[in-house]
LOLOTI-34752 format. One record per residue: z, y, x of N, C-alpha, C in turn; residue number from 0. Coordinates in Angstrom, 3 decimals. Layout:
BEGIN
<pt><n_z>Z</n_z><n_y>Y</n_y><n_x>X</n_x><ca_z>Z</ca_z><ca_y>Y</ca_y><ca_x>X</ca_x><c_z>Z</c_z><c_y>Y</c_y><c_x>X</c_x><i>NUM</i></pt>
...
//
This chain:
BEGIN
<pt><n_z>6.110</n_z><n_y>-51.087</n_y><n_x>-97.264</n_x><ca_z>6.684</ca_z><ca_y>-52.362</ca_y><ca_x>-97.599</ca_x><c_z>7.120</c_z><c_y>-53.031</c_y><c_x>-96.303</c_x><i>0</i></pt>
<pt><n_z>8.521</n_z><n_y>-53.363</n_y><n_x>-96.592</n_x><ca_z>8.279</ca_z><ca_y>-54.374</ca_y><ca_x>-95.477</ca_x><c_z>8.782</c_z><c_y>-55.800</c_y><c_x>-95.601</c_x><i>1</i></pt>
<pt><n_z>8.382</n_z><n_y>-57.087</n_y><n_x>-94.551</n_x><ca_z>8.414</ca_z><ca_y>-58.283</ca_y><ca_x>-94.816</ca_x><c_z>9.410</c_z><c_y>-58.942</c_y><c_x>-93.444</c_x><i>2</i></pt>
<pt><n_z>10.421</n_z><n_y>-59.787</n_y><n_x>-94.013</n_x><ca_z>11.445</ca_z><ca_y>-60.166</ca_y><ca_x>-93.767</ca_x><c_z>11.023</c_z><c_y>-61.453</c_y><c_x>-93.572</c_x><i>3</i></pt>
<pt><n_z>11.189</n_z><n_y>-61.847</n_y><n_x>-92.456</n_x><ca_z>10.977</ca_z><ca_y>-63.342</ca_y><ca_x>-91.713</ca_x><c_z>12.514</c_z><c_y>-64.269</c_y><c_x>-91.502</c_x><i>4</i></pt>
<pt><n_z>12.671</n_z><n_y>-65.308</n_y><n_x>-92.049</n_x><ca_z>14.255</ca_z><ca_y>-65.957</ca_y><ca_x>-91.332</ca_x><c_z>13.334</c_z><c_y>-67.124</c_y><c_x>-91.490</c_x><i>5</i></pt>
<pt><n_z>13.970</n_z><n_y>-67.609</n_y><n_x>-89.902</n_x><ca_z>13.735</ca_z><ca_y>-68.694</ca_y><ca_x>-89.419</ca_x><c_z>14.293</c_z><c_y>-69.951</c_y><c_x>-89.865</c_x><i>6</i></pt>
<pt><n_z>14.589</n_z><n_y>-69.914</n_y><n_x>-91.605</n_x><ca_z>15.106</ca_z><ca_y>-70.979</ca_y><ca_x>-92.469</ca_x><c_z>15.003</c_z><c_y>-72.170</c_y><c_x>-92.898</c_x><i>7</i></pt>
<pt><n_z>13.196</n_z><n_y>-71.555</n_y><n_x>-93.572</n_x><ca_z>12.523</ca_z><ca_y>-72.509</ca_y><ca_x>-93.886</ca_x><c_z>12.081</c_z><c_y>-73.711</c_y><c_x>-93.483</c_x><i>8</i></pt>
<pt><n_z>12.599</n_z><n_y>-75.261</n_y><n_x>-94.494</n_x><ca_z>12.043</ca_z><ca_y>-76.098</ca_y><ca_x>-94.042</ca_x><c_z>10.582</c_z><c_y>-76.493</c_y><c_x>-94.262</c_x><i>9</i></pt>
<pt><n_z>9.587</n_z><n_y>-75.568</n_y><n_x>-95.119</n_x><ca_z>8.009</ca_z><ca_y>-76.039</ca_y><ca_x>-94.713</ca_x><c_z>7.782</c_z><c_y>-74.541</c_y><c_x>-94.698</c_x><i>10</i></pt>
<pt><n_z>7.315</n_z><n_y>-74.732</n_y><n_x>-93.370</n_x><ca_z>6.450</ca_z><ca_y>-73.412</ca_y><ca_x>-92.445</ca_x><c_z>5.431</c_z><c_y>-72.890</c_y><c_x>-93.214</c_x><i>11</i></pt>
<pt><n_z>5.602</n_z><n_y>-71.306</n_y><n_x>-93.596</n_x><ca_z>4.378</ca_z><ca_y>-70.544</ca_y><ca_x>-94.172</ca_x><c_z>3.986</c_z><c_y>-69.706</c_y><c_x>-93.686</c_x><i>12</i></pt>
<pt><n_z>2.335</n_z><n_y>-69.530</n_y><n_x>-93.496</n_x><ca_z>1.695</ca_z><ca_y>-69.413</ca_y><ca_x>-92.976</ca_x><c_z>1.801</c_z><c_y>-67.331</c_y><c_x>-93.251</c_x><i>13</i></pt>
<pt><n_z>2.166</n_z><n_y>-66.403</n_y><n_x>-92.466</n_x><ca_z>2.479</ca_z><ca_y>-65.035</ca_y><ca_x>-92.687</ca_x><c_z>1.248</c_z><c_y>-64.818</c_y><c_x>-93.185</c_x><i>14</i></pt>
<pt><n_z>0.111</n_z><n_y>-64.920</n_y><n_x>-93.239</n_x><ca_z>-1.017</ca_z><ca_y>-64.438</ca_y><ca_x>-93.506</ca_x><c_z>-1.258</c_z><c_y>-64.791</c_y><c_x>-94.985</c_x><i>15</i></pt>
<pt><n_z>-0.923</n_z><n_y>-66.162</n_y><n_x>-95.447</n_x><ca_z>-0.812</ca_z><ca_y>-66.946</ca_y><ca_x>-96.354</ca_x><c_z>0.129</c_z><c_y>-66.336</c_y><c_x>-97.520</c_x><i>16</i></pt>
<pt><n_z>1.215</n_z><n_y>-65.725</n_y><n_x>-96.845</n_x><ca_z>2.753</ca_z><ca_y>-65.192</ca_y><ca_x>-97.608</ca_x><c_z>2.241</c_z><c_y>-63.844</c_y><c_x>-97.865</c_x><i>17</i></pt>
<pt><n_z>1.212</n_z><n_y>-62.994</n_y><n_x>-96.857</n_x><ca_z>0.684</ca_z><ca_y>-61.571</ca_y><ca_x>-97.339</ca_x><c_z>-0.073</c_z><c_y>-61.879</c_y><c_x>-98.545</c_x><i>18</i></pt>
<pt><n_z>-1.090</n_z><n_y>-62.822</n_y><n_x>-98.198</n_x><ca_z>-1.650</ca_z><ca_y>-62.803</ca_y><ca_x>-99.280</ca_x><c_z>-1.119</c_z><c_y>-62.837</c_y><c_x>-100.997</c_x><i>19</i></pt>
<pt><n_z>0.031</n_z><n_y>-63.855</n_y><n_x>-100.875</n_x><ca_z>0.371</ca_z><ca_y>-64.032</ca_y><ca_x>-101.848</ca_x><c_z>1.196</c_z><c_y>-63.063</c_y><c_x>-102.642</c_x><i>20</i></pt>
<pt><n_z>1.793</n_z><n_y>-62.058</n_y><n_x>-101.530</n_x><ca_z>2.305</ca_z><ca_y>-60.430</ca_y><ca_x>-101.859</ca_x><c_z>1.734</c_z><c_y>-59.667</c_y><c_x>-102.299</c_x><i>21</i></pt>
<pt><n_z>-0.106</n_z><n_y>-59.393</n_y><n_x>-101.662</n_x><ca_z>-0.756</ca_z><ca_y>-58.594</ca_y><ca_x>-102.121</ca_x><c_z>-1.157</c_z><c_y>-59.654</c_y><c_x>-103.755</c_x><i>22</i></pt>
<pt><n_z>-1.252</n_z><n_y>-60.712</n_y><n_x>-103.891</n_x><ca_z>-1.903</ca_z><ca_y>-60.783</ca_y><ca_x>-105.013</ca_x><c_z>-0.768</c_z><c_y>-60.461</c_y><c_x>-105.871</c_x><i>23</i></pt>
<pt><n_z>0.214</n_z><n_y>-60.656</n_y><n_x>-105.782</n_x><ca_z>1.350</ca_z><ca_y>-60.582</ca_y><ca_x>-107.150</ca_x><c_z>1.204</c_z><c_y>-58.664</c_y><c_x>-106.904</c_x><i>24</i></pt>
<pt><n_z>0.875</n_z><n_y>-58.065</n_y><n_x>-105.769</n_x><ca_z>0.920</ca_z><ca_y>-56.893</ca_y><ca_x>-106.397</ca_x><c_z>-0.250</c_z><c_y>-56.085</c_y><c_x>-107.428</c_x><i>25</i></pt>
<pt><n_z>-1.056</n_z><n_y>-56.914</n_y><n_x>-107.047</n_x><ca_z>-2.757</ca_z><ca_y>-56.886</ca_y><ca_x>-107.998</ca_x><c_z>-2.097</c_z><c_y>-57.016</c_y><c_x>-109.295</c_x><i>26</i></pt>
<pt><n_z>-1.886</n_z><n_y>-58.234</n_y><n_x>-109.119</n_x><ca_z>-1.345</ca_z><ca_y>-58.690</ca_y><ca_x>-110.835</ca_x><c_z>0.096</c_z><c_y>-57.661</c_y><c_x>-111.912</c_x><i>27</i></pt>
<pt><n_z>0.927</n_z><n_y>-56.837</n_y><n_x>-111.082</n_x><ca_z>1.582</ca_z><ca_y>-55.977</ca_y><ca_x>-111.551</ca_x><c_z>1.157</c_z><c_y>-55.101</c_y><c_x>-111.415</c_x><i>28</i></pt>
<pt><n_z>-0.017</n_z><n_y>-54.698</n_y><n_x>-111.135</n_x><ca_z>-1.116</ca_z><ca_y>-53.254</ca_y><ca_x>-111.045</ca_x><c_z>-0.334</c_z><c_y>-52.223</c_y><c_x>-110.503</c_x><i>29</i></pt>
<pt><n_z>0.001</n_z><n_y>-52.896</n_y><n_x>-108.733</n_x><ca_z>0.173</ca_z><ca_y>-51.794</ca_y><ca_x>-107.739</ca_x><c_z>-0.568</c_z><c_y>-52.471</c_y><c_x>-106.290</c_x><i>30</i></pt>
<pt><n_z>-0.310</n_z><n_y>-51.681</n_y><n_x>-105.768</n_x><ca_z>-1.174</ca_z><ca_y>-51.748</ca_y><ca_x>-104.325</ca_x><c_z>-0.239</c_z><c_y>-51.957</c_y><c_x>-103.350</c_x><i>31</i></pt>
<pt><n_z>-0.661</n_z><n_y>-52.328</n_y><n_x>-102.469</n_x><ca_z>-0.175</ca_z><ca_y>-52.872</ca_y><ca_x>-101.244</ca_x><c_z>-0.559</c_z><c_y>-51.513</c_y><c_x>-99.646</c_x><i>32</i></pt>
<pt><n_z>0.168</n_z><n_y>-50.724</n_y><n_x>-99.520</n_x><ca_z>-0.307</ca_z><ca_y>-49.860</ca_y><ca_x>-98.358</ca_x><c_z>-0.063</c_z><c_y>-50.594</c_y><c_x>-96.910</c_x><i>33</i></pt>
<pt><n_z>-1.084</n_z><n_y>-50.954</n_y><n_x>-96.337</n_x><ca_z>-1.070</ca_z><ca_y>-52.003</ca_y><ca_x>-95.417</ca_x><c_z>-0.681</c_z><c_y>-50.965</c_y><c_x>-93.743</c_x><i>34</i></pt>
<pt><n_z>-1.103</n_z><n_y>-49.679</n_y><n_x>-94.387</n_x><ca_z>-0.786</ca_z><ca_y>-48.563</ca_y><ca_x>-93.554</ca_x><c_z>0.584</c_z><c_y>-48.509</c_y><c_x>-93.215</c_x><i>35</i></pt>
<pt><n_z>1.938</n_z><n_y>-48.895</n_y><n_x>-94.107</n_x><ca_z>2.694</ca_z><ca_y>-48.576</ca_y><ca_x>-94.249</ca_x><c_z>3.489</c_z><c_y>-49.901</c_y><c_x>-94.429</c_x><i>36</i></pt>
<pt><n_z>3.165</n_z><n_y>-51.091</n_y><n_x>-94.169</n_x><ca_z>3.771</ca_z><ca_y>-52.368</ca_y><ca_x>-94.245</ca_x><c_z>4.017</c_z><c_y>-52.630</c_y><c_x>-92.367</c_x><i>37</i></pt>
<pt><n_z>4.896</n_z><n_y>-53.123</n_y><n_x>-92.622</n_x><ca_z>5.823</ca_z><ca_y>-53.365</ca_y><ca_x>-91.160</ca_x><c_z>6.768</c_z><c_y>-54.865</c_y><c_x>-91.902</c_x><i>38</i></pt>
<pt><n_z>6.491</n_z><n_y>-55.711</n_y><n_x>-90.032</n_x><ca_z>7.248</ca_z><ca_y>-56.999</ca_y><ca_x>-90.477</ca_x><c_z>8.616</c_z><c_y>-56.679</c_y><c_x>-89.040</c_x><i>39</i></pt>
<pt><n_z>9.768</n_z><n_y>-57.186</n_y><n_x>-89.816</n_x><ca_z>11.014</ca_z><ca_y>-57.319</ca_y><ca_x>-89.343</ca_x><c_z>11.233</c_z><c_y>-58.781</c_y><c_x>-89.558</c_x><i>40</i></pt>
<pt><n_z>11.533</n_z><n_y>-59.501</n_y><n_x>-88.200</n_x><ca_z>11.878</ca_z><ca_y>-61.269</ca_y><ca_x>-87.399</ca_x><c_z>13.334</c_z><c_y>-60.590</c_y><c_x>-87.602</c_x><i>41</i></pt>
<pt><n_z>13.556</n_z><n_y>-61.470</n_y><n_x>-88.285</n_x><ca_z>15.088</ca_z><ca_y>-61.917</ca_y><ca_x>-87.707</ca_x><c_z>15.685</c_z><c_y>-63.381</c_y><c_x>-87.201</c_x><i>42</i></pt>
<pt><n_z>16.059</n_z><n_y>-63.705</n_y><n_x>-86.404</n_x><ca_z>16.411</ca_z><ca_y>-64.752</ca_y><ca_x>-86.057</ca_x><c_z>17.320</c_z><c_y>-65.257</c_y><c_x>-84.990</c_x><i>43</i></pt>
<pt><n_z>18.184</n_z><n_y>-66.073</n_y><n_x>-84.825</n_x><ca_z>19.306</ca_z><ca_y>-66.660</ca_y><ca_x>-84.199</ca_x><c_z>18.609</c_z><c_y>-66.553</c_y><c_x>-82.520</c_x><i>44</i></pt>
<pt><n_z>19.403</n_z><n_y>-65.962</n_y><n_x>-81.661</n_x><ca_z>19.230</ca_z><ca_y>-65.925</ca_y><ca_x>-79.974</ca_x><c_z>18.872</c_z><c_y>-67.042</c_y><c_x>-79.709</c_x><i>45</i></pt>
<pt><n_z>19.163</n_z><n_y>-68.452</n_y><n_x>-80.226</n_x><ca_z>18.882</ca_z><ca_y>-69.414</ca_y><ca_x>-78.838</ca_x><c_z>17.832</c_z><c_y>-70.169</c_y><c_x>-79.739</c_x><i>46</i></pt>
<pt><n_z>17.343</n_z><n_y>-69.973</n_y><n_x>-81.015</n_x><ca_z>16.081</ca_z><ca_y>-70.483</ca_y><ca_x>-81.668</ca_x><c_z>14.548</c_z><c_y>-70.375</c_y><c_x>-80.128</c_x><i>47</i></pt>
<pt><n_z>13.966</n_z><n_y>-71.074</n_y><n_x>-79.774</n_x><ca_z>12.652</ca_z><ca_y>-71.202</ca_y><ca_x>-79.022</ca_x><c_z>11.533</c_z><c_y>-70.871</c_y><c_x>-79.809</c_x><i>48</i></pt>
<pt><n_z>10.893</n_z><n_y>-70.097</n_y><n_x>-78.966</n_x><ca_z>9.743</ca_z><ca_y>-68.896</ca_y><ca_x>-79.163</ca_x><c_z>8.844</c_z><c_y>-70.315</c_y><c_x>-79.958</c_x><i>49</i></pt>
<pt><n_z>8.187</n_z><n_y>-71.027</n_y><n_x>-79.900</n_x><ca_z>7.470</ca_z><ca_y>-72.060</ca_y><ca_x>-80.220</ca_x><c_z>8.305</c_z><c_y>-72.459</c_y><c_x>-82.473</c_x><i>50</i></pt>
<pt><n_z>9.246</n_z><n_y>-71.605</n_y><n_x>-82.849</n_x><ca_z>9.696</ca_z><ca_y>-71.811</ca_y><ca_x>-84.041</ca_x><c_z>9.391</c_z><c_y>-70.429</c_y><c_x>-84.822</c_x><i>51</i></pt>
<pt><n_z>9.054</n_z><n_y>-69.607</n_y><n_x>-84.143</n_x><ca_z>8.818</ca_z><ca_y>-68.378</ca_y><ca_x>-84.840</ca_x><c_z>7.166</c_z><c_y>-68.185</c_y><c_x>-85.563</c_x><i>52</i></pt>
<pt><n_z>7.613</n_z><n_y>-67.523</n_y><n_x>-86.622</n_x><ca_z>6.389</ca_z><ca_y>-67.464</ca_y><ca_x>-87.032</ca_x><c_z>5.055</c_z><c_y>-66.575</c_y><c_x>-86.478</c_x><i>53</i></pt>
<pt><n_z>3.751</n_z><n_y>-66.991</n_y><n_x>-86.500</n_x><ca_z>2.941</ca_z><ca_y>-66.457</ca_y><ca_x>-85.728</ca_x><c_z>2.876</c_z><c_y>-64.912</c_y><c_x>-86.147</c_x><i>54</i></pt>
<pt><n_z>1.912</n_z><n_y>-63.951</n_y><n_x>-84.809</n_x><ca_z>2.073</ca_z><ca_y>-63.097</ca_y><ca_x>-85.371</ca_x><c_z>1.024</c_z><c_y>-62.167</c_y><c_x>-86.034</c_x><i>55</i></pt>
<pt><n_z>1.025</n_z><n_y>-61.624</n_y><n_x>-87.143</n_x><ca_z>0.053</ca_z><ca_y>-60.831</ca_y><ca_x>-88.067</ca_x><c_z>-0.445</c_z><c_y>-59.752</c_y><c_x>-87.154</c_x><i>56</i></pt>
<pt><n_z>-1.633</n_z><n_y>-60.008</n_y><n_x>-87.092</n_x><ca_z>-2.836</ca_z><ca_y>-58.527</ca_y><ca_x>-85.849</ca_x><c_z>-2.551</c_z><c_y>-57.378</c_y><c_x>-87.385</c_x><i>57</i></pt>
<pt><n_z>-2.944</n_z><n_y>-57.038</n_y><n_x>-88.768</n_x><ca_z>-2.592</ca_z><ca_y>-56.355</ca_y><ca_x>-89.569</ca_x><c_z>-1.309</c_z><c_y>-55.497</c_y><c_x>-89.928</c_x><i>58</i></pt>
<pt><n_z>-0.639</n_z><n_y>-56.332</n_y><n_x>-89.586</n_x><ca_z>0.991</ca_z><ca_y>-55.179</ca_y><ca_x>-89.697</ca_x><c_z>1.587</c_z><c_y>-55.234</c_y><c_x>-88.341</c_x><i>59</i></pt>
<pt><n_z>2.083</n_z><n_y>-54.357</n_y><n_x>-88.845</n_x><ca_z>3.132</ca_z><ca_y>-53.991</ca_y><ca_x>-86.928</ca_x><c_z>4.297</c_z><c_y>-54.288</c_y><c_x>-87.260</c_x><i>60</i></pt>
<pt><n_z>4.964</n_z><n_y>-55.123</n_y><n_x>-86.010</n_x><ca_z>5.932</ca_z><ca_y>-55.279</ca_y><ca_x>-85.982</ca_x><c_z>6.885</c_z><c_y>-54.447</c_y><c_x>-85.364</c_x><i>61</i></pt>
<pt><n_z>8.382</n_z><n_y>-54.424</n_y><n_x>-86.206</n_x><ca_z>9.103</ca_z><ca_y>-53.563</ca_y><ca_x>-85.397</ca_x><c_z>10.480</c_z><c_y>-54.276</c_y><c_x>-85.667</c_x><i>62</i></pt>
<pt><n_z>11.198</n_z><n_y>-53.371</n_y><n_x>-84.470</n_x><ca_z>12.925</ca_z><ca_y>-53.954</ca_y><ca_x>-84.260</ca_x><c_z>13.715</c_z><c_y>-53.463</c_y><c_x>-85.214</c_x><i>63</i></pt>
<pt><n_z>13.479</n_z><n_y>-52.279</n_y><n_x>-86.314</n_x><ca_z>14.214</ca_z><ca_y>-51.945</ca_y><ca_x>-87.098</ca_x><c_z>12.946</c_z><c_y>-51.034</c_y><c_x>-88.037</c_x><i>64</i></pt>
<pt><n_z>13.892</n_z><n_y>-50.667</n_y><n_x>-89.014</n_x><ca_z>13.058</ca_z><ca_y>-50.381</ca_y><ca_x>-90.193</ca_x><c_z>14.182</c_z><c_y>-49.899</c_y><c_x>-91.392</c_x><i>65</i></pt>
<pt><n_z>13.653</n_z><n_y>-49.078</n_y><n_x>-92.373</n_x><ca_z>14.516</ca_z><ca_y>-48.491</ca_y><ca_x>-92.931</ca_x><c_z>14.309</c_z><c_y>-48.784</c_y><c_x>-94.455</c_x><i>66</i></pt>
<pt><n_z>15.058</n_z><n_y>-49.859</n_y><n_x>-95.032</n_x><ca_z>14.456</ca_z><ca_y>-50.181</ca_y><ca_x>-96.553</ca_x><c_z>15.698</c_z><c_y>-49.527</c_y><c_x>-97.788</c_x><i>67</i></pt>
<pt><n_z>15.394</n_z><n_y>-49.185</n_y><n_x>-98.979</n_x><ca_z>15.685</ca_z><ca_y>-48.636</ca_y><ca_x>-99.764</ca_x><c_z>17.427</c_z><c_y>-47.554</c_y><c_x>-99.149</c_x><i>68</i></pt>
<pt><n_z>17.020</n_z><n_y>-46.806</n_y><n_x>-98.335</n_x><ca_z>18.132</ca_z><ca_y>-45.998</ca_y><ca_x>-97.703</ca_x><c_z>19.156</c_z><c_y>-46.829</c_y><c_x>-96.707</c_x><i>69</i></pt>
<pt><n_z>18.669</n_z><n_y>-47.924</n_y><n_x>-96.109</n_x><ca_z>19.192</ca_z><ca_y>-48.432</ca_y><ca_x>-95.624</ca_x><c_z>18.343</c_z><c_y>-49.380</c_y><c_x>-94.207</c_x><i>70</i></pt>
<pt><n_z>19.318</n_z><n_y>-49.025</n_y><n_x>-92.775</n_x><ca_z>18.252</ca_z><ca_y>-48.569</ca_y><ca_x>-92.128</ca_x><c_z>18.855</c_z><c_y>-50.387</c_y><c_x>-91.318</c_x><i>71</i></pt>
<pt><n_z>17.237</n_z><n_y>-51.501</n_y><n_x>-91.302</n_x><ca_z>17.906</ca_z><ca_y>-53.354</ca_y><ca_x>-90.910</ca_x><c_z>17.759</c_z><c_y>-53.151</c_y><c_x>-89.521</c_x><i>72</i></pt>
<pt><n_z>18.499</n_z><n_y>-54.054</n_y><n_x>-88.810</n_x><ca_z>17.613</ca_z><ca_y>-54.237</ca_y><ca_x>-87.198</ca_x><c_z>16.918</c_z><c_y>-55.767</c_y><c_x>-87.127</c_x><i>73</i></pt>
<pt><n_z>16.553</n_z><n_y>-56.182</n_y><n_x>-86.378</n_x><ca_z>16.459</ca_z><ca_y>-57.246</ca_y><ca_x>-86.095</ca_x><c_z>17.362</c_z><c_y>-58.412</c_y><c_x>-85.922</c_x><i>74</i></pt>
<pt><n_z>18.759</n_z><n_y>-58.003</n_y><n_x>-85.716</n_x><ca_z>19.945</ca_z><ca_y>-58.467</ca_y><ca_x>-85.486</ca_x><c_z>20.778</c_z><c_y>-58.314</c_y><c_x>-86.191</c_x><i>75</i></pt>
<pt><n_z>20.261</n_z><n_y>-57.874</n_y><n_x>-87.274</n_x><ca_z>21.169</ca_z><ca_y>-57.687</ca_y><ca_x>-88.890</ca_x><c_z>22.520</c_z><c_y>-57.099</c_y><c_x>-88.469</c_x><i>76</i></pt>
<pt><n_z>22.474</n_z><n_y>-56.083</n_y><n_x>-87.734</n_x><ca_z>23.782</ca_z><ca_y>-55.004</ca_y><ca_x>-87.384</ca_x><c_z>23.293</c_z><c_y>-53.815</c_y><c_x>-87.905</c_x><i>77</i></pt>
<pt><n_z>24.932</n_z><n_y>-53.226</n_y><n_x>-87.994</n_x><ca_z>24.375</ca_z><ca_y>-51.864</ca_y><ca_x>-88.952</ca_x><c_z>24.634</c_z><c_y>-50.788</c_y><c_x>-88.114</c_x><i>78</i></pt>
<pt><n_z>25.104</n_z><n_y>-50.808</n_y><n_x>-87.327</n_x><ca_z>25.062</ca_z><ca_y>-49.565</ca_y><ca_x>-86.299</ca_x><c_z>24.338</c_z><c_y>-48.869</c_y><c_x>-86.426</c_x><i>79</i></pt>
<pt><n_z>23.005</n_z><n_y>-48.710</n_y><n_x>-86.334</n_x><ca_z>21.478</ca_z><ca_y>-47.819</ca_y><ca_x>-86.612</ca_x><c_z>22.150</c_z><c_y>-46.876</c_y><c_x>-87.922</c_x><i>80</i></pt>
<pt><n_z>22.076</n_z><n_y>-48.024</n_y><n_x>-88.906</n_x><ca_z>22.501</ca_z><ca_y>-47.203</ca_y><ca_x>-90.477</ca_x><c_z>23.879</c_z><c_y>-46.338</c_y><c_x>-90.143</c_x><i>81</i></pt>
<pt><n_z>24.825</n_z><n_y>-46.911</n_y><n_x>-89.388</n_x><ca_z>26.387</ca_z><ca_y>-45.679</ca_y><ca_x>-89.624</ca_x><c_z>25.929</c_z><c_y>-44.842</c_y><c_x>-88.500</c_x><i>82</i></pt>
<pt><n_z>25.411</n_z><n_y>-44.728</n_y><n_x>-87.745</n_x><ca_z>24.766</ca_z><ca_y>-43.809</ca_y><ca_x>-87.381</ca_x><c_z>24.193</c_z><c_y>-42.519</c_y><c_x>-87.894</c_x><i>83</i></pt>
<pt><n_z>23.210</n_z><n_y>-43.095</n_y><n_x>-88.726</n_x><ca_z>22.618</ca_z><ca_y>-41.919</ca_y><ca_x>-89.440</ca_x><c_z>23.382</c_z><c_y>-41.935</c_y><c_x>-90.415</c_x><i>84</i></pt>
<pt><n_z>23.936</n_z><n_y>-42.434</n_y><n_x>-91.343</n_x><ca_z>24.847</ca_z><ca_y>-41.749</ca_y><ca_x>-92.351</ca_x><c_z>25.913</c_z><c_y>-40.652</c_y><c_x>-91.622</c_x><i>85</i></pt>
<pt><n_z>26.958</n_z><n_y>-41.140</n_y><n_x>-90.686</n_x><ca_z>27.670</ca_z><ca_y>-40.044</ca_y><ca_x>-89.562</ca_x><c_z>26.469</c_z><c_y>-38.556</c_y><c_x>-89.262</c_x><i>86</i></pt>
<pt><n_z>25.137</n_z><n_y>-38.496</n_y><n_x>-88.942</n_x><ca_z>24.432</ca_z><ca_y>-37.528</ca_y><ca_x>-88.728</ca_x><c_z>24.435</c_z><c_y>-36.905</c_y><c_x>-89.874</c_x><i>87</i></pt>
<pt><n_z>23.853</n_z><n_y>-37.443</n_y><n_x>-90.878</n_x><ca_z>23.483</ca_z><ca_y>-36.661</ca_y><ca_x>-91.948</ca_x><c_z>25.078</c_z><c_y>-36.159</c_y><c_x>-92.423</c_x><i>88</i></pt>
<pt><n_z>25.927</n_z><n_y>-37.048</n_y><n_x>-92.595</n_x><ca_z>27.263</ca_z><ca_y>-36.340</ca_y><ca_x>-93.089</ca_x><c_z>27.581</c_z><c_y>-34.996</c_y><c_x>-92.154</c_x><i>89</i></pt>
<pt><n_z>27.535</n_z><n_y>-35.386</n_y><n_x>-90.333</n_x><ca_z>27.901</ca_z><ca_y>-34.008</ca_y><ca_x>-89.873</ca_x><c_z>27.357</c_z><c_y>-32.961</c_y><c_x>-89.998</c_x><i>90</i></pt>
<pt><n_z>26.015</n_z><n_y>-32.815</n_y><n_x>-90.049</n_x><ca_z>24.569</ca_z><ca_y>-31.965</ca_y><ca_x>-90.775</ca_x><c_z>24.956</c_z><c_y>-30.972</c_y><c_x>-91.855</c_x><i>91</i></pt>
<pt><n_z>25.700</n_z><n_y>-32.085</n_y><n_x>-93.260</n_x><ca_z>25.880</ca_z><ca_y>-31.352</ca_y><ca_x>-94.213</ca_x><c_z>26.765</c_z><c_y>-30.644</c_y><c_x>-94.278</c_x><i>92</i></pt>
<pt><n_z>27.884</n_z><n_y>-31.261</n_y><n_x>-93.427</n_x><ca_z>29.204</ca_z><ca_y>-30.577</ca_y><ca_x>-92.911</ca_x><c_z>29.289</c_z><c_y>-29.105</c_y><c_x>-92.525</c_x><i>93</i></pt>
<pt><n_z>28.122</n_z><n_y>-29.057</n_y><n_x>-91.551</n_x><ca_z>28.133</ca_z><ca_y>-27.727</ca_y><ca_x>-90.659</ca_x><c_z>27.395</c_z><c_y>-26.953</c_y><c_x>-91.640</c_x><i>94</i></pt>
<pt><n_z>26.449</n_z><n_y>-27.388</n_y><n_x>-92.408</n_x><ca_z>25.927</ca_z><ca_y>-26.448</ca_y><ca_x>-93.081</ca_x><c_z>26.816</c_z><c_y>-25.842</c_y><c_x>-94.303</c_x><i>95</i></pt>
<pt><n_z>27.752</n_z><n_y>-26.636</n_y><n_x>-94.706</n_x><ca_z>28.817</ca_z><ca_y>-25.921</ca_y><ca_x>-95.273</ca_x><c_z>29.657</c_z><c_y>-24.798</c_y><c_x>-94.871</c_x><i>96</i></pt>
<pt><n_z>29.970</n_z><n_y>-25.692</n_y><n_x>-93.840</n_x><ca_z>31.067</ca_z><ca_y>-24.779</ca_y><ca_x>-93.038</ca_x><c_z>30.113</c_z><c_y>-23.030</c_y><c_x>-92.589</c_x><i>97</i></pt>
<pt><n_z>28.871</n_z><n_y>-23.401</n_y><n_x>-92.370</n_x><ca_z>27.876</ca_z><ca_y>-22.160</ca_y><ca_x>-92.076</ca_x><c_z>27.836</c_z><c_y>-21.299</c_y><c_x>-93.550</c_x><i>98</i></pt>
<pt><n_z>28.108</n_z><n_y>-21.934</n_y><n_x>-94.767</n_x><ca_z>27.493</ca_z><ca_y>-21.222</ca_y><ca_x>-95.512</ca_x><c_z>29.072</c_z><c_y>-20.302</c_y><c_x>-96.151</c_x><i>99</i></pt>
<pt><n_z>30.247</n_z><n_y>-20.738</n_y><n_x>-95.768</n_x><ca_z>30.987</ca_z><ca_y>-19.971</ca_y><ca_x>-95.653</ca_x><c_z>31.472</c_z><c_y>-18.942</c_y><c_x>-95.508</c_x><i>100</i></pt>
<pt><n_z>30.858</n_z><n_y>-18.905</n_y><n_x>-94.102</n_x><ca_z>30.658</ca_z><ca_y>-17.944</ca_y><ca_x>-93.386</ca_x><c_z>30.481</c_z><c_y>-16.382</c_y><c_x>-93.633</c_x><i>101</i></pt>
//
């Protein structure tokens, strides 16, 4: 899973507060929460001051990019990362065509 931060909100919630309330709605639709496998992605405007961001969770790791339903975010909401790997995997399948030709 992962959890998407924008520096939007006008009343500040508390990330620990917002997990919680993730893991409980996932209790209540009788699934689980893999905390193993939860990663938080900040996104937010360059000249926003460190003192507006939300604190940070010791439980999940944070990272600069992340890959949600086949689609791969950065931190900077550019997609470069993603046409990237779509270009790989397309040349991949390419050659393996062209190999099976052969």
């Amino acid at each position: 899973m992962m959890m998407l931060h924008f520096c939007v909100l006008k009343i500040p919630v508390h990330p620990l507060i917002e997990m919680a309330h993730v893991i409980a709605w996932a209790r209540e639709n009788k699934m689980s929460v893999n905390l193993l496998k939860t990663v938080e992605l900040v996104s937010r405007r360059p000249n926003i001051s460190n003192d507006l961001l939300p604190s940070v969770m010791t439980n999940v790791r944070g990272v600069e990019a992340a890959k949600l339903l086949a689609v791969h975010l950065t931190q900077n909401l550019t997609y470069a990362q993603h046409i990237d790997a779509v270009v790989t995997v397309c040349n991949q399948r390419l050659c393996a065509r062209r190999c099976a030709r052969l």
